[in-house]
C-alpha positions in Angstrom: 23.7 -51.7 37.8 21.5 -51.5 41.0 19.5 -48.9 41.8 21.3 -48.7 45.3 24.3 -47.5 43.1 22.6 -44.2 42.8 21.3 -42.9 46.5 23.0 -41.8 49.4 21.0 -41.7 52.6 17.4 -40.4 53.1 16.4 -37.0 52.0 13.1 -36.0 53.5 9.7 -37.6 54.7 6.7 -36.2 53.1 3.6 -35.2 55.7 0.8 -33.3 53.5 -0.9 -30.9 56.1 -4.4 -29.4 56.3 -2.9 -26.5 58.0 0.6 -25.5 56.5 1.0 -22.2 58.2 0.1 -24.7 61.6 2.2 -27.3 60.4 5.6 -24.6 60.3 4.8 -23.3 63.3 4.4 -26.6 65.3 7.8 -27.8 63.8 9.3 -24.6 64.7 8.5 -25.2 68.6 10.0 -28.1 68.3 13.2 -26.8 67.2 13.6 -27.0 63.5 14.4 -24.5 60.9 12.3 -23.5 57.9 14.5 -24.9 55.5 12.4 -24.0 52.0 9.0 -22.4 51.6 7.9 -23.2 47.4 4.8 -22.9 45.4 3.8 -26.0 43.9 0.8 -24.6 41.6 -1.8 -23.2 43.3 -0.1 -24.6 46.8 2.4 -24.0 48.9 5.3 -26.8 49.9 7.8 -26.3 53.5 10.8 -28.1 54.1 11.9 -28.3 57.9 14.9 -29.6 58.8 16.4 -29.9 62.3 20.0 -31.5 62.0 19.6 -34.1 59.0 15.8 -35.0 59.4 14.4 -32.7 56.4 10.5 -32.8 56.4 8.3 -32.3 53.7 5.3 -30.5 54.3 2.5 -29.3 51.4 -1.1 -28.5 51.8 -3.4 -29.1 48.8 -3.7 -33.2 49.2 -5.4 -35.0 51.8 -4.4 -35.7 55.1 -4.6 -39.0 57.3 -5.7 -37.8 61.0 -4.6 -41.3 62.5 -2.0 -43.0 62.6 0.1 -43.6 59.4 -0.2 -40.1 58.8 3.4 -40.0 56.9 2.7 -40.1 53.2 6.4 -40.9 51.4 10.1 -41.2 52.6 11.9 -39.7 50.1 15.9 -41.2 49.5 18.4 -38.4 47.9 19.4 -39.5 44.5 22.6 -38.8 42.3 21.6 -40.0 39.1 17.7 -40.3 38.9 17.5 -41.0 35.2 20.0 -44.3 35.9 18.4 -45.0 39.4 14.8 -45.3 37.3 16.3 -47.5 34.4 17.6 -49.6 37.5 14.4 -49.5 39.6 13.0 -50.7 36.4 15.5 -53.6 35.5 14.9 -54.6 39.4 11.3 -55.0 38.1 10.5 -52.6 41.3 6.8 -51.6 41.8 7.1 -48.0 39.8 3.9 -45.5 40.5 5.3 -43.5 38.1 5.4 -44.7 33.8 8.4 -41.3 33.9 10.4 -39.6 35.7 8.8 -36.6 37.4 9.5 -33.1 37.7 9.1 -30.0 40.2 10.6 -26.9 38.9 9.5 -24.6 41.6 11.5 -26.5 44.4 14.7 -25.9 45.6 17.4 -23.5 43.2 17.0 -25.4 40.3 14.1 -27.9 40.8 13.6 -31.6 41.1 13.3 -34.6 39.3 11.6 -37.8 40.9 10.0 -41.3 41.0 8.2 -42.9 43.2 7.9 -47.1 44.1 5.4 -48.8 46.3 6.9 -51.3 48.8 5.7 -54.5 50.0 3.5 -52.8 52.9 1.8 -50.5 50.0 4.7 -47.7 51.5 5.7 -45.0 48.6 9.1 -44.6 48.4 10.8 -41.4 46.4 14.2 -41.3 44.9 14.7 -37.6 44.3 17.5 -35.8 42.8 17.9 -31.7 43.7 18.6 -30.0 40.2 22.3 -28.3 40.5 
């Protein structure tokens, strides 16, 4: 088992944004569709997507104004409880001691982990609930 047995291809990059309703609009001009608008507590999350580049936008969390600004890249997972037991036996660098969750997301939620790369780069495996 490798944890490569479990993704398919990238899923989104994550941007946080100090200006959400901003953020939309900008990616609007540019052409993409508002793919998802979700509450995330107190916070609001978008998903733009213009063909199959989905971006993750949330405000609540910090923002980098330089470069480097991209805070994950997030790879679409089939099985994210047997991709984490793999990341795990790979002895990959896990941010996360379990396997996260965002109910508000998507029909059905989410369920994630995240693992730092060798340039300190996060990097999500996240399943969409069905």
């Amino acid at each position: 088992m490798a944890i490569n047995d479990f993704i398919t291809g990238i899923q989104h990059v994550g941007i946080p944004s100090a200006d959400l309703d901003k953020t939309i609009a900008f990616y609007k001009s540019l052409g993409f569709e508002q793919a998802g608008l979700f509450p995330n507590g107190a916070n609001r999350c978008a998903f733009m997507r213009f063909g199959n580049l989905t971006i993750e936008t949330w405000e609540g969390d910090p923002t980098n104004p330089t470069a480097g600004a991209i805070n994950h890249i997030s790879l679409n997972t089939t099985d994210v409880d047997q991709a984490f037991a793999a990341a795990k036996e790979q002895g990959l660098d896990l941010v996360n001691d379990e396997i996260q969750s965002i109910p508000s997301f998507w029909d059905k939620g989410i369920r994630f982990f995240n693992i730092l790369g060798p340039n300190h780069e996060t990097i999500e495996f996240c399943q969409i609930l069905k």
